[in-house]
VOBA-1610 file (N, C-alpha, C; in pm, whole numbers, padded with zeros to 5 digits, always signed):
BEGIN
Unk-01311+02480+00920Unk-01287+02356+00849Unk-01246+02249+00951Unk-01324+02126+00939Unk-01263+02036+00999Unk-01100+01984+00989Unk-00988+02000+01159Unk-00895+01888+01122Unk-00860+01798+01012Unk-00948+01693+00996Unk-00898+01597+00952Unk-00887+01646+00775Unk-01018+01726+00712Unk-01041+01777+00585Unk-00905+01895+00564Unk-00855+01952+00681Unk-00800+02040+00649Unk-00635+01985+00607Unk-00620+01844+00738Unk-00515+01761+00678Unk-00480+01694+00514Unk-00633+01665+00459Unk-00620+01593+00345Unk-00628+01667+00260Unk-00622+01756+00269Unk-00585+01923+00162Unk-00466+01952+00175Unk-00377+01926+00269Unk-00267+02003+00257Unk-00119+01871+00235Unk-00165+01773+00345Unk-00053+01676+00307Unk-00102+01526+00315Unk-00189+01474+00312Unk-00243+01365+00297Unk-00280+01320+00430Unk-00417+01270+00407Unk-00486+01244+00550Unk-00414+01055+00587Unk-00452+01056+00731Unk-00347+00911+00748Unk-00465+00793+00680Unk-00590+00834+00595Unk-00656+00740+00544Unk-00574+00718+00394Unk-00510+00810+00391Unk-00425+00816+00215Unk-00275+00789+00238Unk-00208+00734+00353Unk-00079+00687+00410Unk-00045+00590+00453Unk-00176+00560+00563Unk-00145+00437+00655Unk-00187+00308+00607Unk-00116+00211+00615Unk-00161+00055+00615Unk-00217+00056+00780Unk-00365+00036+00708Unk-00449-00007+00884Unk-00435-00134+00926Unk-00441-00176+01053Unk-00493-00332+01073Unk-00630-00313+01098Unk-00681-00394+01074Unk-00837-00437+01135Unk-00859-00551+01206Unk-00962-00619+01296Unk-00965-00705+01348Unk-01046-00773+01248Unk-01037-00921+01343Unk-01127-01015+01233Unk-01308-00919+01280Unk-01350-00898+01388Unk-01478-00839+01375Unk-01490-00721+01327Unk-01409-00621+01315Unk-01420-00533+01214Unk-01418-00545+01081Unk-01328-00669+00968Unk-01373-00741+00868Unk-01583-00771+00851Unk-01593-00831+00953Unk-01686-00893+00957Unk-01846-00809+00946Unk-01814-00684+01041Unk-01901-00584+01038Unk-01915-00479+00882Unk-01796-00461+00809Unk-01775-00373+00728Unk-01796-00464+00573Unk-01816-00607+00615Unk-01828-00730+00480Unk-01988-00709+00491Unk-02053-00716+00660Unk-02224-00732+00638Unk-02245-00607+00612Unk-02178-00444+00622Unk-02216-00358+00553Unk-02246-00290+00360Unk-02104-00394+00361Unk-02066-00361+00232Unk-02105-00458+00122Unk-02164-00543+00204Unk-02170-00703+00097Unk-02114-00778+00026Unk-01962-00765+00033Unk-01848-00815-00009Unk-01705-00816+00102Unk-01623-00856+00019Unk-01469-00875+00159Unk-01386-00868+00091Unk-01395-00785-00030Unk-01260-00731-00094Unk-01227-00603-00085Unk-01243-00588+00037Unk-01191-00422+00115Unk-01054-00465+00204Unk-01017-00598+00203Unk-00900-00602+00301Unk-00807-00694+00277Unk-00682-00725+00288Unk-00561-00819+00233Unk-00511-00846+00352Unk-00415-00929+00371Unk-00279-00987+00452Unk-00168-00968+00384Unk-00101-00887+00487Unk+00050-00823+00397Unk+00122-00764+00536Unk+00242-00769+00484Unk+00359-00768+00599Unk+00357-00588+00593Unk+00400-00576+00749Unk+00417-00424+00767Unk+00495-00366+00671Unk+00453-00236+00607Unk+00493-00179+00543Unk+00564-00022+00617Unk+00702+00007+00633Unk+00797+00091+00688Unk+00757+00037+00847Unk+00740+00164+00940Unk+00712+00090+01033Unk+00567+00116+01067Unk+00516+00017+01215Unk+00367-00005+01224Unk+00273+00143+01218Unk+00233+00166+01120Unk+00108+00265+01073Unk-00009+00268+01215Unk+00080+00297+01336Unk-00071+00276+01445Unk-00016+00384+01539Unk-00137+00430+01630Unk-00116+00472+01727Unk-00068+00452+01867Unk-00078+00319+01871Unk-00050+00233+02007Unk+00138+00297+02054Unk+00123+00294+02183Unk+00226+00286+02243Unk+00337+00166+02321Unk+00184+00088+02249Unk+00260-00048+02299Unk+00363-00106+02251Unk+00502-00155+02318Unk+00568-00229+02213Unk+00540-00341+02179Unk+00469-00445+02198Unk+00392-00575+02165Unk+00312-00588+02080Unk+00258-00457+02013Unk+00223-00425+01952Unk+00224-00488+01796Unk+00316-00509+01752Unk+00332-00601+01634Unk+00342-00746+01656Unk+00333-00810+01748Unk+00360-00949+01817Unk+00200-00967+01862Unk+00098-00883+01870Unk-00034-00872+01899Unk-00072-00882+01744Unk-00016-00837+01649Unk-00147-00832+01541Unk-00060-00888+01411Unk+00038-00974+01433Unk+00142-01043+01298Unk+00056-01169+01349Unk+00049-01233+01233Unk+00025-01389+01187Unk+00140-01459+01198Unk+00145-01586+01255Unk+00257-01679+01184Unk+00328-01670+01045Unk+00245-01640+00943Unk+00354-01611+00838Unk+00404-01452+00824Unk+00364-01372+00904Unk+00476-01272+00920Unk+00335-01143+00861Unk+00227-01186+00848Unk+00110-01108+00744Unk+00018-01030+00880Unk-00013-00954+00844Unk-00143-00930+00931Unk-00259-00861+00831Unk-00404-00838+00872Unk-00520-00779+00807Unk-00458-00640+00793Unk-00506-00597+00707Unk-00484-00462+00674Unk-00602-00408+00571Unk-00659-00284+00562Unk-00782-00217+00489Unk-00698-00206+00305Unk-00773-00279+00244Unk-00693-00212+00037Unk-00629-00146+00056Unk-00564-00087-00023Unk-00512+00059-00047Unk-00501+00014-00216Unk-00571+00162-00267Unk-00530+00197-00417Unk-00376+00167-00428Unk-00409+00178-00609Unk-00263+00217-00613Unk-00179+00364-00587Unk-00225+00438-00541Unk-00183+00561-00463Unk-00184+00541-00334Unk-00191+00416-00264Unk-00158+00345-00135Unk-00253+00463-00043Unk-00399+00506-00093Unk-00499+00555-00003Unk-00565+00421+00014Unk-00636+00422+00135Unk-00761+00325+00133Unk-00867+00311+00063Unk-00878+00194+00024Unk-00970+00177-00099Unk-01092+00230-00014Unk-01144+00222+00025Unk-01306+00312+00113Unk-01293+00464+00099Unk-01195+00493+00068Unk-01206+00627+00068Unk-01254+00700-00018Unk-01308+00830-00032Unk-01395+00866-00179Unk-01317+01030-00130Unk-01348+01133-00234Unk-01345+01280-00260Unk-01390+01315-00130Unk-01525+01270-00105Unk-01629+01317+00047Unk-01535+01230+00171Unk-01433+01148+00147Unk-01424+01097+00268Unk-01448+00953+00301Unk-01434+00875+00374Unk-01491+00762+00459Unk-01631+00708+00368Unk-01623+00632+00298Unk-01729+00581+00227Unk-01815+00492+00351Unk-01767+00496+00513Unk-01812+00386+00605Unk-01904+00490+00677Unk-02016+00440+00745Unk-02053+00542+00835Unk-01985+00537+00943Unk-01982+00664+01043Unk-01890+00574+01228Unk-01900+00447+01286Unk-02013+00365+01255Unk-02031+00289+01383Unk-01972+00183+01304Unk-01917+00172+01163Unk-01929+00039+01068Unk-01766+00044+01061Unk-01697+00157+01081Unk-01560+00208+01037Unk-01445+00077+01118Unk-01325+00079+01084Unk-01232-00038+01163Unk-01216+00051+01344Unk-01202-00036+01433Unk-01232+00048+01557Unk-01028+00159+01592Unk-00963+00093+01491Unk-00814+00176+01499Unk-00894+00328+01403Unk-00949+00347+01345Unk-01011+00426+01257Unk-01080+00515+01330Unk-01186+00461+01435Unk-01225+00535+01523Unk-01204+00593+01652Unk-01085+00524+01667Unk-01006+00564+01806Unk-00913+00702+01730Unk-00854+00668+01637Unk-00763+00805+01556Unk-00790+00906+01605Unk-00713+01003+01646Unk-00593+01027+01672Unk-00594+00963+01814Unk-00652+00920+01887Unk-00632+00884+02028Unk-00460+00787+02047Unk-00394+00809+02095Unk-00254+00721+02128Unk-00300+00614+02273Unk-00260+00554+02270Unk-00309+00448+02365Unk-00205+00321+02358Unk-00238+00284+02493Unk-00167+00115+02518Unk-00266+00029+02537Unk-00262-00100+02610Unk-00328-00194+02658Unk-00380-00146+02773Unk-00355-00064+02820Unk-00373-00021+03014Unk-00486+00081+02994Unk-00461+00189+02834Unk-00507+00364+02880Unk-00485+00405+02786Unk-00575+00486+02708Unk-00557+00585+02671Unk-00424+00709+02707Unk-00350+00741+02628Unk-00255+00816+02714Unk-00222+00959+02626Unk-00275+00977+02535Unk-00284+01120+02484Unk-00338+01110+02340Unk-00273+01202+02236Unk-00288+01224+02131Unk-00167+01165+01989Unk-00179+01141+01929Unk-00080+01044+01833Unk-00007+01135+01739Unk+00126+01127+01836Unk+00217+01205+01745Unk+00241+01183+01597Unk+00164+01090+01521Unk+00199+01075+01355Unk+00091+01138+01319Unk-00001+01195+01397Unk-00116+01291+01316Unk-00084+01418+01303Unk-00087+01481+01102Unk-00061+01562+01133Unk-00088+01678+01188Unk-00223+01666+01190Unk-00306+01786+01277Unk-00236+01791+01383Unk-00252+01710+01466Unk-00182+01705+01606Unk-00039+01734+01632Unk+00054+01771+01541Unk+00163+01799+01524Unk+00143+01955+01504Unk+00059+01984+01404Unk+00057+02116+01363Unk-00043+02199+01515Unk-00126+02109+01630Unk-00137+02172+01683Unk-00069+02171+01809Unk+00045+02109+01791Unk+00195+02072+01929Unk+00107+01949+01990Unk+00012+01866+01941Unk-00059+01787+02016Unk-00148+01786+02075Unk-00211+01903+02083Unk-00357+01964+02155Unk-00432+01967+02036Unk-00508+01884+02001Unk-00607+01897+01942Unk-00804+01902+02005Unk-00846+02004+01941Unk-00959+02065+01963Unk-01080+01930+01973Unk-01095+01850+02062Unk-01179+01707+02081Unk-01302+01766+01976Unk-01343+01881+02065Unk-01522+01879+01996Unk-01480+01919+01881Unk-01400+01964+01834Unk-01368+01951+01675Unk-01325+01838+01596Unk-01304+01741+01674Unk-01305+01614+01556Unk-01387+01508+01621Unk-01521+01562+01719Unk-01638+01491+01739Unk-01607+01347+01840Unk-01468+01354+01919Unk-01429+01295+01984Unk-01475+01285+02145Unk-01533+01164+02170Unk-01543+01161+02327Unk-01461+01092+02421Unk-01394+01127+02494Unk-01315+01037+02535Unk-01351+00921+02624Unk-01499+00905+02662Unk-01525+00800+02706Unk-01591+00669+02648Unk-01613+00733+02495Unk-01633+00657+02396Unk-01496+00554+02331Unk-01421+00655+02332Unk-01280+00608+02271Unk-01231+00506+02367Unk-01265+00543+02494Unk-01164+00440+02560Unk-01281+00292+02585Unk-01408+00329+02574Unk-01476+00178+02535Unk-01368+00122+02384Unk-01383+00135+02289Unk-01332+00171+02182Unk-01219+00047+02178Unk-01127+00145+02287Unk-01008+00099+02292Unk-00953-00048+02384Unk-01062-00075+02444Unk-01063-00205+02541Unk-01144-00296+02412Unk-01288-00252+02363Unk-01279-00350+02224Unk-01198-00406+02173Unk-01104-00293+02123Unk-00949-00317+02038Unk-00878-00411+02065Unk-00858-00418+02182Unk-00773-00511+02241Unk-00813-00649+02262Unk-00971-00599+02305Unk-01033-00836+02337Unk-00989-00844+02228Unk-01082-00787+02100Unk-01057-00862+02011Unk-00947-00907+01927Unk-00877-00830+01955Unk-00730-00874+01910Unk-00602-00951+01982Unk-00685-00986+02094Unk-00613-01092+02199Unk-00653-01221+02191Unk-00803-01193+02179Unk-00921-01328+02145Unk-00804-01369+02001Unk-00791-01314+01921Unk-00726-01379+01772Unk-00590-01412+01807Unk-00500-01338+01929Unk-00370-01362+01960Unk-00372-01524+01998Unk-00510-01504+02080Unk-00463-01664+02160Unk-00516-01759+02063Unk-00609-01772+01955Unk-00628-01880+01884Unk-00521-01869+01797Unk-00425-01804+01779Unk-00318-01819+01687Unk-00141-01912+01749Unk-00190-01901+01898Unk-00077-01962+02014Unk-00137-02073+01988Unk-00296-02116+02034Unk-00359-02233+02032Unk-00343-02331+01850Unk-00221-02223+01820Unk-00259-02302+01661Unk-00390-02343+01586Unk-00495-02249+01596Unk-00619-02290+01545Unk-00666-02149+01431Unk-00547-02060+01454Unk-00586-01979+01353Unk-00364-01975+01272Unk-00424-01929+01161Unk-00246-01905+01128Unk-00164-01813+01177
//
């Protein structure tokens, strides 16, 4: 059984927990997939930041001036609205790129291991089986430099006062 299936059987997968952020081009890609843009809100962190990053800037990178950032629906059982029985209603390449980096832990600099809030990765002390959750790590860390333009590109039009 896959990780992640075997997580959402036993204690809820982090698609049925986490408030995601998304970037504005991940909005953008998953609106021309889906044909609509009521898959995502602006809402203030909920407990603390639902991410893998190790960065502490981390919330100062992806808060708005009014205190909001993008985040994926969530039902009212606070799963992600994309989510179905089968899983990921997104295919990979359309998914938010924090979605596809999962479980990867990372900063601005590197990739730097595995994300201690997963619970697979807990249940396996942090060694988790890559070719078992179809992970490359040289994919991820393209991935993960994406992550970041684009969410720096939005940092600085938000300094430049041209976004909120």
């Amino acid at each position: 059984m896959h990780p992640c299936a075997e997580c959402a059987q036993t204690e809820g997968s982090c698609c049925e927990t986490a408030q995601v952020f998304i970037t504005r081009e991940d909005a953008a890609r998953v609106e021309k997939y889906l044909g609509r843009s009521d898959f995502y809100v602006y809402e203030k962190a909920d407990k603390a930041f639902e991410t893998c990053t190790e960065e502490p800037d981390w919330p100062g990178y992806v808060t708005r001036t009014d205190g909001t950032r993008r985040v994926l629906r969530r039902n009212e059982k606070k799963a992600c609205s994309l989510l179905s029985d089968q899983g990921c209603t997104l295919p990979s390449e359309v998914r938010p790129l924090i979605c596809r980096l999962y479980p990867y832990e990372y900063t601005k600099e590197e990739i730097v291991g595995m994300c201690r809030g997963c619970p697979v990765s807990r249940k396996y002390e942090g060694i988790i089986p890559l070719v078992e959750l179809s992970m490359d790590p040289a994919s991820a860390e393209r991935l993960r430099v994406q992550l970041y333009e684009q969410t720096f590109a939005e940092l600085e039009e938000r300094r430049a006062g041209l976004t909120l």
